[in-house]
LOLUMKOL-468662 format. One line per 10 residues: number of its first residue (from 1); their letters; for each residue x, y, z of N, C-alpha, C, O. Coordinates in Angstrom, 3 decimals, always signed. Layout:
BEGIN
NUM) a) X/Y/Z/X/Y/Z/X/Y/Z/X/Y/Z; ...
REM end
This chain:
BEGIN
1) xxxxxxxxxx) +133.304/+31.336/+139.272/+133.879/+30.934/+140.544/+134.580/+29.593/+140.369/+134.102/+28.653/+139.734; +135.901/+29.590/+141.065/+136.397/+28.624/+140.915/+136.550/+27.607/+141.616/+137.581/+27.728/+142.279; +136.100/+26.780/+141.777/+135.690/+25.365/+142.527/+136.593/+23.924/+143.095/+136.213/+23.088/+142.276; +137.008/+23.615/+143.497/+137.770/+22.206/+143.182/+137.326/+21.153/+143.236/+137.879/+20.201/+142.685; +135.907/+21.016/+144.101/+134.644/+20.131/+144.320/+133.806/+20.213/+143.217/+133.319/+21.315/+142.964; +133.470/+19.002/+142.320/+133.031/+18.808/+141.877/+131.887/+18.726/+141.768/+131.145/+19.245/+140.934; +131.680/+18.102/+142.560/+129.827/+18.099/+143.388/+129.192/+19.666/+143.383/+128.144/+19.958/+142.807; +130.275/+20.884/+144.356/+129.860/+21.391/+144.601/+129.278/+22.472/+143.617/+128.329/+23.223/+143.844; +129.881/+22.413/+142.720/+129.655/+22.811/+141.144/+128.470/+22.387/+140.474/+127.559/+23.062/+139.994; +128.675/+20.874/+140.536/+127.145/+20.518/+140.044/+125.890/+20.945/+140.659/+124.982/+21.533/+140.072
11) xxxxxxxxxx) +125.910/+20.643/+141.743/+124.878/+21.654/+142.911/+124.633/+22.666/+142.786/+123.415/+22.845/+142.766; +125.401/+23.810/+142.641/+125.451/+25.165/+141.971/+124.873/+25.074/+140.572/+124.226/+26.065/+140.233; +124.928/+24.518/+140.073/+124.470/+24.384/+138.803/+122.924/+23.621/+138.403/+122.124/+23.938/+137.524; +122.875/+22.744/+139.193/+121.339/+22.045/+139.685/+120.535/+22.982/+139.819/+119.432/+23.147/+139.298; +121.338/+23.863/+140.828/+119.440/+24.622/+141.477/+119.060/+25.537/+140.387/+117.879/+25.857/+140.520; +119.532/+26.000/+139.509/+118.832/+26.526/+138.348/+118.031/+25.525/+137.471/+117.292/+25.964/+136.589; +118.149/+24.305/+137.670/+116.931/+23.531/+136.508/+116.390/+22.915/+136.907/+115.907/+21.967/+136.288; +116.099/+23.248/+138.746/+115.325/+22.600/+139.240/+113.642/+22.644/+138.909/+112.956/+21.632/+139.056; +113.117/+23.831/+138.485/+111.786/+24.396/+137.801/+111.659/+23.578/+136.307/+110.593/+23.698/+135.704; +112.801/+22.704/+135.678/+112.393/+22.459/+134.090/+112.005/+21.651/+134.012/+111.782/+21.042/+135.058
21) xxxxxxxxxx) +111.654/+21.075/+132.800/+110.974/+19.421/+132.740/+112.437/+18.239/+132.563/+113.604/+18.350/+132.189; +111.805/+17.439/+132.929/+112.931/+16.696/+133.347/+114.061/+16.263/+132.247/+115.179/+15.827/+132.521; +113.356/+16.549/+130.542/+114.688/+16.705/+129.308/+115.150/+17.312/+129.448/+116.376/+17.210/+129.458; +114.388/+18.625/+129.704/+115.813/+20.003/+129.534/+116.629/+20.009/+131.010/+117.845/+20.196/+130.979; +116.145/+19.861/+131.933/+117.034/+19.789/+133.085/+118.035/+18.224/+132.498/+118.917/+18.022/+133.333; +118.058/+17.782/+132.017/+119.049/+16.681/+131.844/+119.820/+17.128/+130.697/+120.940/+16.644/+130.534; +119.405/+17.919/+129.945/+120.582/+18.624/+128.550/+121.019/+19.655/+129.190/+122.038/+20.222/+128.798; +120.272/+20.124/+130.386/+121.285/+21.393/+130.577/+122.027/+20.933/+131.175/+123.156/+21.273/+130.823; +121.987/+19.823/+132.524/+123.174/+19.145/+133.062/+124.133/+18.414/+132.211/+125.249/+18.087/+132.615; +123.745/+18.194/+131.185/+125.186/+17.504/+130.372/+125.957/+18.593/+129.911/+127.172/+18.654/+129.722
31) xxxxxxxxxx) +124.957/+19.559/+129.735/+125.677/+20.615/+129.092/+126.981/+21.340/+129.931/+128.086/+21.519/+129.420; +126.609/+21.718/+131.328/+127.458/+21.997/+132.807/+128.503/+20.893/+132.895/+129.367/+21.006/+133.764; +128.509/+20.321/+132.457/+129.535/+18.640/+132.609/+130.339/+18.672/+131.816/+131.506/+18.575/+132.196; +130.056/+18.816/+130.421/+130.509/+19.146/+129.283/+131.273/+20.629/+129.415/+132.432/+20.546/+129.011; +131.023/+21.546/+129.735/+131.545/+22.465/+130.077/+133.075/+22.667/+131.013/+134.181/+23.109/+130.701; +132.448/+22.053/+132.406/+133.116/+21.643/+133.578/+134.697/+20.704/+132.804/+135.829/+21.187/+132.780; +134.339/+19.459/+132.311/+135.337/+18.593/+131.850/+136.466/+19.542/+130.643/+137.690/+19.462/+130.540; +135.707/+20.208/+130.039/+136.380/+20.738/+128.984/+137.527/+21.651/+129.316/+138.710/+21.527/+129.002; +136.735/+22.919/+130.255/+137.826/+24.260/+130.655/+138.446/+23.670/+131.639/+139.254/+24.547/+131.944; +138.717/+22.423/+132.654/+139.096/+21.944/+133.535/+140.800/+21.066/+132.452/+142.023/+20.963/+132.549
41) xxxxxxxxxx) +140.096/+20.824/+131.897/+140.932/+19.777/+130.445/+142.086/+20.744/+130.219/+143.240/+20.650/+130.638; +141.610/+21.559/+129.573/+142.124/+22.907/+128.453/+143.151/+23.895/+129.588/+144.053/+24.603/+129.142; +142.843/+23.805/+131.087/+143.709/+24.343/+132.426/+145.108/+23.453/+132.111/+146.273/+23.756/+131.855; +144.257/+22.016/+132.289/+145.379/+20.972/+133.507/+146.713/+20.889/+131.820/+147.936/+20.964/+131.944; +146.013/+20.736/+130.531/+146.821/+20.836/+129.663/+147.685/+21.686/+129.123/+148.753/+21.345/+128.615; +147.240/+22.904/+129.212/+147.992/+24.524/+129.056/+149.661/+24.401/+130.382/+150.789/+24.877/+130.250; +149.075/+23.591/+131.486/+150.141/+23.740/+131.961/+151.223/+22.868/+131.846/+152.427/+23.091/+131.967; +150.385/+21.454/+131.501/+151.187/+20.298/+131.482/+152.306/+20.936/+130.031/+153.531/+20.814/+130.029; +151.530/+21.562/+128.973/+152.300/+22.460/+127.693/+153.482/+23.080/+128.167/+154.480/+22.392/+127.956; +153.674/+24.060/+128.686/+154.123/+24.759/+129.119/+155.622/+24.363/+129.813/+156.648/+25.007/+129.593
51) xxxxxxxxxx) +155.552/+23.341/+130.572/+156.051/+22.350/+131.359/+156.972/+21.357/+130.368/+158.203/+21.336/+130.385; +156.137/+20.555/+129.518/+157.094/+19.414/+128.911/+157.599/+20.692/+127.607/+158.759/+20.381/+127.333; +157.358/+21.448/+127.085/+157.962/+22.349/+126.214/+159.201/+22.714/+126.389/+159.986/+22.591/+125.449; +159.677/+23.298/+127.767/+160.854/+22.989/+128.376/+161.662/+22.184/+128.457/+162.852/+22.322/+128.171; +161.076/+21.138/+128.896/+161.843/+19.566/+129.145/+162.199/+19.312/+127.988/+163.409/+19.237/+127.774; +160.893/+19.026/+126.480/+161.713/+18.622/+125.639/+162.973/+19.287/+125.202/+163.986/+18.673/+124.868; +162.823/+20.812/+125.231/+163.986/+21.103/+124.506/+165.251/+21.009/+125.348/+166.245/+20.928/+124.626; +165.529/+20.996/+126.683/+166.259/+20.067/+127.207/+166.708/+18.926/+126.661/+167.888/+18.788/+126.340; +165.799/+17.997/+126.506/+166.199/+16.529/+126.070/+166.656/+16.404/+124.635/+167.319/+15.456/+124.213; +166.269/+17.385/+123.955/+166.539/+17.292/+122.628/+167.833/+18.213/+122.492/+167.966/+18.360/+121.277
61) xxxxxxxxxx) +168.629/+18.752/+123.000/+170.177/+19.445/+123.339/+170.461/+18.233/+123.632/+170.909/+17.453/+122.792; +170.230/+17.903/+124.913/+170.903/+16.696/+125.688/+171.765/+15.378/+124.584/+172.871/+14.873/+124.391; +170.273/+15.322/+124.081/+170.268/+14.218/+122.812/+171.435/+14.074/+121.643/+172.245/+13.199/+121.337; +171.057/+15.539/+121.099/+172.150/+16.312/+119.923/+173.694/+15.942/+120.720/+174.398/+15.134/+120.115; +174.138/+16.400/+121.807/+175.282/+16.662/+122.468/+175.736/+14.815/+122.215/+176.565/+14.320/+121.452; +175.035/+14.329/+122.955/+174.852/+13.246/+123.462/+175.657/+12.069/+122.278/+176.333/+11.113/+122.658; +175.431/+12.361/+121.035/+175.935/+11.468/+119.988/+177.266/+11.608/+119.515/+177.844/+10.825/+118.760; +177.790/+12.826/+120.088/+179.352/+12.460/+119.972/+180.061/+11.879/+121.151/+181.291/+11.922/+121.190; +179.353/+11.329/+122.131/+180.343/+10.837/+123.132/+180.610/+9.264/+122.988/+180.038/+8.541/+122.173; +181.503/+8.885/+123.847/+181.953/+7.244/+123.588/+181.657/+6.737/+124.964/+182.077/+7.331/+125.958
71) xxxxxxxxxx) +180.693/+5.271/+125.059/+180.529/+4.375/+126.130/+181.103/+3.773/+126.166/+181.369/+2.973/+125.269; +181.924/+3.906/+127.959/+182.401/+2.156/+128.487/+181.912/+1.693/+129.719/+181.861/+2.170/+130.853; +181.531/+0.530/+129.144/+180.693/+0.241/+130.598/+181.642/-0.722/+131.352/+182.477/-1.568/+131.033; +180.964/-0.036/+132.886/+182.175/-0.639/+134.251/+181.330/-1.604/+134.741/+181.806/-2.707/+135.010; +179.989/-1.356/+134.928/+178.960/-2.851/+135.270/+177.665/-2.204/+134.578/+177.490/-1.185/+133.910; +176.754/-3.337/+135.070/+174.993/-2.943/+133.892/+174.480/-1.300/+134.668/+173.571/-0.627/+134.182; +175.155/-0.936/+135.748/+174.409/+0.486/+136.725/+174.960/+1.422/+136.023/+174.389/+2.308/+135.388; +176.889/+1.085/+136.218/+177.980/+1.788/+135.881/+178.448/+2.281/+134.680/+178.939/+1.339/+134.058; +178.524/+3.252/+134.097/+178.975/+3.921/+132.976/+180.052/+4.305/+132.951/+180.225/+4.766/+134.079; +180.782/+4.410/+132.493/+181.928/+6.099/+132.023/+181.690/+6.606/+130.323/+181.667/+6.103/+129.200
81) xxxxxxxxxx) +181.569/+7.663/+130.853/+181.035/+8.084/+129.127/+182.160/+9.250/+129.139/+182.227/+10.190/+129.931; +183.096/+8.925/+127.974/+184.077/+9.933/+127.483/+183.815/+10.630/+126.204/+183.615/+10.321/+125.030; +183.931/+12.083/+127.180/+183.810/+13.242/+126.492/+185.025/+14.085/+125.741/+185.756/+14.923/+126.270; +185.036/+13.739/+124.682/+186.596/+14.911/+124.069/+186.685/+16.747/+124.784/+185.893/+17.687/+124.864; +187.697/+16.569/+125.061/+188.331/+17.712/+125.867/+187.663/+18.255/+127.269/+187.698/+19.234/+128.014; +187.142/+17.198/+127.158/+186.203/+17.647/+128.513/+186.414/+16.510/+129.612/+185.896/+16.659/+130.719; +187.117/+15.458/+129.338/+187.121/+14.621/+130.316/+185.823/+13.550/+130.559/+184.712/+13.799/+130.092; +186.115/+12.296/+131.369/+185.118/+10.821/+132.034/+184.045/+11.475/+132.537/+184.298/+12.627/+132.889; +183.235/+11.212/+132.644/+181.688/+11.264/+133.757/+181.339/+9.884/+133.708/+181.039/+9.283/+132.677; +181.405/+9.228/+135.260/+180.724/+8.060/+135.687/+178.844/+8.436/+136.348/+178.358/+9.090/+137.271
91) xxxxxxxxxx) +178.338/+7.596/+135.254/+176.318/+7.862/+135.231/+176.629/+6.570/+136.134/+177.578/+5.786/+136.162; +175.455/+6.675/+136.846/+174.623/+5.657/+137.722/+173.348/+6.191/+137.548/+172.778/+7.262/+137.752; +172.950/+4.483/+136.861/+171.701/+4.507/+135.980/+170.599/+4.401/+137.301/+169.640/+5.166/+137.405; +170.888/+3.404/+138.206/+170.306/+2.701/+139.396/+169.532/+4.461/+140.176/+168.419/+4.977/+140.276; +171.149/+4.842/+140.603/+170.922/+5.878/+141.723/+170.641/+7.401/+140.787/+170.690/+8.466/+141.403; +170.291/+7.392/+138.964/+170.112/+8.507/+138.362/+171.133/+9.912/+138.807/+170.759/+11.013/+139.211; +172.645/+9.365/+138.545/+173.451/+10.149/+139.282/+174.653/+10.594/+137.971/+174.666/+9.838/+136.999; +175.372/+11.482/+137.968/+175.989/+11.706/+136.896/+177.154/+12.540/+137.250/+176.783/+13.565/+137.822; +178.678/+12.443/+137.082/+179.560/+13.360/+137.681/+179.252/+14.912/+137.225/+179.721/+15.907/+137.779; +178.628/+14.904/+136.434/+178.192/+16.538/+135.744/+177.232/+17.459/+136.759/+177.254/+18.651/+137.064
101) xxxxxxxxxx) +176.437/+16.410/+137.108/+175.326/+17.294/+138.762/+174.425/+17.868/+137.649/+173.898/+18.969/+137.808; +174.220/+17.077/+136.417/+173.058/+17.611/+135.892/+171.429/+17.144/+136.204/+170.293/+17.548/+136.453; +172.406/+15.799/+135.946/+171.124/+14.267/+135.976/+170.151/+14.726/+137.084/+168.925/+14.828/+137.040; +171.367/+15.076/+138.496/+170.699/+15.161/+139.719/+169.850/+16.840/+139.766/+168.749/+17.122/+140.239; +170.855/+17.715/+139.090/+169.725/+18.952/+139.398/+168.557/+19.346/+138.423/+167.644/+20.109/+138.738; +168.715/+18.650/+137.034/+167.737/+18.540/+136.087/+165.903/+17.904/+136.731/+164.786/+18.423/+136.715; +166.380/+16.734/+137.164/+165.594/+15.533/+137.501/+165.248/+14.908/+136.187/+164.295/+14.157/+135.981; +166.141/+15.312/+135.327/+166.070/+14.421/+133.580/+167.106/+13.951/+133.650/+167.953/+14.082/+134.534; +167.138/+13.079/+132.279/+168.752/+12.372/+132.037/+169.174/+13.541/+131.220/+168.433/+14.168/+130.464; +171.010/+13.883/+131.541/+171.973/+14.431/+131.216/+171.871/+14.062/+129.959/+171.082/+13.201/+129.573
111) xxxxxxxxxx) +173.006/+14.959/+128.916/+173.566/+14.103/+128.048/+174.290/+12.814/+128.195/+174.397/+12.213/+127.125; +174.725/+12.325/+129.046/+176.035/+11.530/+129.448/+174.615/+10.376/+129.803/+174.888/+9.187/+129.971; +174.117/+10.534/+129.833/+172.992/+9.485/+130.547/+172.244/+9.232/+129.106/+171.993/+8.110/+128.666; +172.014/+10.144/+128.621/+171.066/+9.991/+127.299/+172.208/+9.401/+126.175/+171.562/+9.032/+125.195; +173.159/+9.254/+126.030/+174.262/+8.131/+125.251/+174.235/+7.142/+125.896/+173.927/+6.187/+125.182; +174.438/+6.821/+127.105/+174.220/+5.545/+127.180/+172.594/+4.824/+126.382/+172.465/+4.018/+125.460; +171.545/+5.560/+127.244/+170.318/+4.964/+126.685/+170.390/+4.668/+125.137/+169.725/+3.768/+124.623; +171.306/+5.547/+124.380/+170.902/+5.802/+122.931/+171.942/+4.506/+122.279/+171.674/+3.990/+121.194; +173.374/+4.000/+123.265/+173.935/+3.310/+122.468/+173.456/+2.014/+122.725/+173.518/+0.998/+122.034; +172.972/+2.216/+123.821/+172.764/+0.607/+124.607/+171.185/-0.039/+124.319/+170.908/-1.238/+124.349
121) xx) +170.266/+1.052/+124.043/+168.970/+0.963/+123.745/+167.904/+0.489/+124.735/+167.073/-0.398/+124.543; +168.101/+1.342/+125.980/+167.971/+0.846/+126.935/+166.158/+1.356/+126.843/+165.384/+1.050/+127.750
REM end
């Protein structure tokens, strides 16, 4: 059964060692804890996996793309990053904004965003 209360788990798990002597009721509760922390761990991480696995390989295209373009900067927010045959994109670092509508529909940095960081070393 799956729980989100913590307590209420341990409780559930209490009233079975309530009859033992008071070592083994304390190894079996570490043991329920130990348990609890682990498959709770091994959940929240499988997804967090799953999740940045994506992203990186996003960021790592982004990245690759990212080293043939040329920075000029218009102020410390303001970018224009020129792209061969493809034309300017002005990044705003401040407002995470990019003429491409990646920056903004990603919620990552673009390529055009990830050259700046990479020339400027931000």
């Amino acid at each position: 059964m799956m729980i989100s209360n913590i307590a209420e788990s341990i409780n559930s798990g209490i009233f079975a060692t309530k009859t033992m002597p008071i070592t083994t009721m304390m190894e079996s509760l570490r043991s329920l804890v130990q348990k609890l922390v682990w498959t709770n761990g091994n959940e929240a991480h499988g997804t967090f996996t799953k999740f940045s696995t994506v992203t990186e390989k996003i960021l790592r295209e982004n990245f690759i793309q990212a080293k043939k373009y040329e920075i000029t900067p218009v102020t410390t927010i303001l970018h224009q990053v020129n792209v061969l045959e493809k034309g300017k994109f002005l990044v705003n670092l401040l407002d995470k904004t990019c003429e491409c509508n990646r920056f903004q529909q990603d919620k990552i940095p673009c390529a055009h965003a990830i050259a700046i960081f990479s020339k400027q070393e931000l």
